[in-house]
C-alpha positions in Angstrom: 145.2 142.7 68.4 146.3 139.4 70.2 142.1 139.0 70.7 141.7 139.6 67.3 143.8 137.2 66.3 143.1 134.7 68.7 139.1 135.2 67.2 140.6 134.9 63.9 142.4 131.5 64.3 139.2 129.4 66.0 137.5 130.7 63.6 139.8 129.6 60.8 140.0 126.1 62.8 135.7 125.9 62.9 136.2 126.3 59.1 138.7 124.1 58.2 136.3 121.6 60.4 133.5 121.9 58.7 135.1 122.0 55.2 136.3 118.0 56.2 132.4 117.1 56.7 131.4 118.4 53.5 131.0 116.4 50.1 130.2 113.4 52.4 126.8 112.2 52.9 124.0 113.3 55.4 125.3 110.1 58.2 129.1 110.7 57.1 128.9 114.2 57.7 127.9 113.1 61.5 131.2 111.6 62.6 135.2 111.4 61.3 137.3 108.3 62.3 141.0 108.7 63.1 143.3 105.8 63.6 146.2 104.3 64.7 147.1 108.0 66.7 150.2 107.5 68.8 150.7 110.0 70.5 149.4 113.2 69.3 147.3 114.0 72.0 147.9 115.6 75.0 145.7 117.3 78.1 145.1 120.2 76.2 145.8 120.0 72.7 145.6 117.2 69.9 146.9 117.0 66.1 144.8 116.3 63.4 145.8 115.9 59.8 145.9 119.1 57.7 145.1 121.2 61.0 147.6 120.5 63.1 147.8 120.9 66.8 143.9 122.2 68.2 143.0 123.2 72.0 140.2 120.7 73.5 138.7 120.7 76.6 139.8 117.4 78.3 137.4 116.2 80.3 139.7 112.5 81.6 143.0 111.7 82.6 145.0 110.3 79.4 145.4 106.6 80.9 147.1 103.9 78.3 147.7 104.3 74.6 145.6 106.0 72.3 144.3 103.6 69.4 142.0 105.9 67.8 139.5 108.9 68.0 136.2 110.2 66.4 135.4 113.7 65.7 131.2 114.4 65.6 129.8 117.5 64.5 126.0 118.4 65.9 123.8 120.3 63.8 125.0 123.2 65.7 128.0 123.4 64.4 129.6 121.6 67.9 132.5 119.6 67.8 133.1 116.6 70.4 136.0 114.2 70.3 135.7 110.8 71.5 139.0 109.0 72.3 139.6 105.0 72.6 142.4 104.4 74.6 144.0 100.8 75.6 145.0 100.2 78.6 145.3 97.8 81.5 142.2 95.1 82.1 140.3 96.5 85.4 137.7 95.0 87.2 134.7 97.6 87.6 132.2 94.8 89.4 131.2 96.0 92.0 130.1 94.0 95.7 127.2 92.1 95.8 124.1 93.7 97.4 121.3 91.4 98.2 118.5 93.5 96.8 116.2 92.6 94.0 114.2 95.2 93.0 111.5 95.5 89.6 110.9 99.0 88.0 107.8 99.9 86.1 107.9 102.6 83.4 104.8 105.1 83.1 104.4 108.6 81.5 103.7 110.6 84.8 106.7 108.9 86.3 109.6 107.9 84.2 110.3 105.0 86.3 108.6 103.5 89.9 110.4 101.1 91.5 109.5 98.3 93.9 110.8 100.1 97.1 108.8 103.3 96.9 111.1 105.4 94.7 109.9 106.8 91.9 112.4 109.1 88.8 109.7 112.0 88.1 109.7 113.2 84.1 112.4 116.0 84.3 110.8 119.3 84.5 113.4 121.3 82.6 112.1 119.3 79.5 108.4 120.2 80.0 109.6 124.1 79.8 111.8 123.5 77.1 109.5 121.7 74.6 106.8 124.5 74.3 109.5 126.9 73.6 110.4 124.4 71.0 107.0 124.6 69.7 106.9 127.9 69.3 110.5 128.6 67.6 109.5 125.8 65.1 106.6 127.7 64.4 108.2 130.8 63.8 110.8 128.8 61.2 108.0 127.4 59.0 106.5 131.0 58.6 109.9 132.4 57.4 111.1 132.2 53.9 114.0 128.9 52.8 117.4 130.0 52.4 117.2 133.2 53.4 119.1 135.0 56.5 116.7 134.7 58.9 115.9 131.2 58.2 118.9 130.1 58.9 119.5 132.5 62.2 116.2 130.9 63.2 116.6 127.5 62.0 120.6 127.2 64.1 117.9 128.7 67.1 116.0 125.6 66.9 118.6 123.0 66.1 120.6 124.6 70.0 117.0 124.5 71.3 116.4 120.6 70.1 120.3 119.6 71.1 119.6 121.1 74.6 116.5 118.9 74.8 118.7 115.8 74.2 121.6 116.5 75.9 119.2 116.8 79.1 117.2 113.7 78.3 120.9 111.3 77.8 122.1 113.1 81.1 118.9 112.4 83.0 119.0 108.5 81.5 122.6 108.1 82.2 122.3 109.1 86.1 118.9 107.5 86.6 120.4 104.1 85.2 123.8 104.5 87.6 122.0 104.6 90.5 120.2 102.0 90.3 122.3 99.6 88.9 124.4 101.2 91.9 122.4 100.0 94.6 120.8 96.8 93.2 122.2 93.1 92.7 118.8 92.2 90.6 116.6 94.5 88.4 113.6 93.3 86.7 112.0 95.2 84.0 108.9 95.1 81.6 109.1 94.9 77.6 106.7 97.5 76.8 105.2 97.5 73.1 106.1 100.9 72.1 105.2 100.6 68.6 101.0 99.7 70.0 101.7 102.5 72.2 102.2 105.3 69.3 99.3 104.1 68.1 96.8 106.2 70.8 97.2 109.3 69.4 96.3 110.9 72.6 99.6 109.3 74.6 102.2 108.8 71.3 104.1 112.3 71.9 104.3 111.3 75.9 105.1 107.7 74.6 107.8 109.7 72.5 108.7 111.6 74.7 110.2 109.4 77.5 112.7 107.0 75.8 111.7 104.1 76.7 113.9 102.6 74.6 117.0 104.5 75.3 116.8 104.2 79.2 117.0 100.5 78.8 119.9 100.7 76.7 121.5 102.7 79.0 120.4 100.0 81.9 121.6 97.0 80.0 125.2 98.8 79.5 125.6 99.4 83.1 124.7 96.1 84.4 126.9 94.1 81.9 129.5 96.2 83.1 129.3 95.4 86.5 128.1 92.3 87.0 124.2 92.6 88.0 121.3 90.3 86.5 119.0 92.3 84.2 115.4 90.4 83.9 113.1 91.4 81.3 109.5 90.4 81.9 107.2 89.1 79.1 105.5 91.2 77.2 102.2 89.9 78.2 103.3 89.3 81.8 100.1 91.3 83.6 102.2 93.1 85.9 99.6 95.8 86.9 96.6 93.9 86.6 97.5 91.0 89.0 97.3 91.2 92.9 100.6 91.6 94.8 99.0 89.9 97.6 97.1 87.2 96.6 97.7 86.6 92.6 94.4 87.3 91.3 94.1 89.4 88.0 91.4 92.2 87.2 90.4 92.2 84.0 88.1 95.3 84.5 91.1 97.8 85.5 91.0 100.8 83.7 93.9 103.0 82.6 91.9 105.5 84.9 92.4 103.8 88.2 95.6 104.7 89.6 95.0 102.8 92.7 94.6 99.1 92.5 91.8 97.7 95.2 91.7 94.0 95.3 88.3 91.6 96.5 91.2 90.1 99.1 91.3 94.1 100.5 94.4 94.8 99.2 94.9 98.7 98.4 98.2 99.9 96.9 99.3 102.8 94.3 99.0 101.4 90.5 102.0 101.6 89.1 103.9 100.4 93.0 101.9 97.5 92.9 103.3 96.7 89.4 106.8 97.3 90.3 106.0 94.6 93.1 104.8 91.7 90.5 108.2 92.8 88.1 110.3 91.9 90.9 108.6 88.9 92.0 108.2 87.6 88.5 108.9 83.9 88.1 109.0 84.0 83.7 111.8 85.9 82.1 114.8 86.3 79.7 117.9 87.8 81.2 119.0 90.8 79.0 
């Protein structure tokens, strides 16, 4: 009985949630704002208006005063609470390092950076998109509306939220450690919208965030202190010598590794990497 009625209560609670997203629009239904809170949160619970006290799983300390908090819903029918809190000014910059280092982005590597280290494309994406494929395959054979669509299409939308929630995580510990261990980062402005346009690289192009990871790289060195240097969008980067300056116009996006008249011989995209950090022209992001 007490399982039973424990059962019975979330469930009651997952209702009562979803029925405060509904009769909002499709980007309202995404998020709830709560403000001015006070103090009805704790580590375990927290009081919202017409529910009353809920369990969460608290994954911070409660530091300061609480000011206000969002509630999101995912398509799966998740919930997720974000909480601002005010508290004491601390100084997150971290020591000085004298490294510079320039990172270029490709589609076999997510990012290759001037000392030798490259960020591979994670592999548990390549297995989960074909399975992605092939469960949005089975949904647009199935009839709208009816049970199975649903029960496949709440398949798909876990499938697609596992997708991001490995892409952010990936982003988000690629970009610490970098801005971890560097003073100076340099980095390309790629046109993404010319890339899209080859049909044969757009889902790749798609596929890697290009975008995002430089969000995410921006954040981080505002935060603590370190120069971000975006290169010119022209800036030939992998078609200029590392050694002696001179650019080949006849480089294909074939030849991964770039041979020079001078006899210089280095990895493609390395050699790139090497020209971002060295480059002279650039806006600080």
């Amino acid at each position: 009985m007490k399982k039973l009625s424990k059962l019975i209560a979330i469930s009651l609670c997952i209702l009562m949630m979803t029925v405060l997203f509904t009769g909002c629009s499709k980007k309202e239904q995404e998020q709830i704002n709560f403000f001015n809170y006070g103090e009805n949160i704790d580590d375990e619970t927290i009081k919202l208006p017409k529910l009353g006290k809920i369990k969460i799983v608290n994954h911070r300390h409660k530091i300061g005063i609480v000011k206000s908090c969002t509630i999101s819903m995912t398509p799966t029918n998740e919930f997720y609470i974000s909480i601002l809190w005010k508290e004491a000014e601390t100084d997150e910059t971290l020591p000085k390092v004298n490294k510079e280092i320039g990172i270029d982005l490709g589609l076999t590597d997510l990012a290759i950076c001037s000392d030798g280290i490259k960020f591979p494309v994670l592999q548990s994406l390549r297995k989960n998109l074909p399975k992605l494929k092939k469960e949005q395959r089975k949904l647009s054979k199935m009839t709208k509306e009816s049970n199975n669509y649903n029960r496949q299409k709440m398949k798909v939308a876990r499938l697609n939220q596992r997708v991001v929630n490995q892409r952010k995580d990936y982003l988000h510990k690629i970009s610490y450690k970098i801005t971890n261990e560097n003073q100076v980062i340099s980095l390309e402005d790629l046109n993404v919208k010319g890339m899209m346009k080859n049909r044969h690289l757009s889902k790749a192009t798609a596929s890697q965030k290009f975008y995002e990871f430089r969000t995410r790289l921006q954040g981080k060195c505002a935060e603590k202190g370190i120069e971000l240097r975006i290169a010119d969008r022209w800036y030939p980067s992998s078609r200029r010598c590392h050694n002696c300056g001179q650019i080949r116009k006849d480089l294909k996006l074939s030849n991964r590794v770039y041979q020079c008249s001078c006899g210089y011989c280095e990895d493609r995209d390395l050699n790139a990497a090497l020209n971002l950090r060295d480059v002279k022209t650039y806006q600080s992001a």
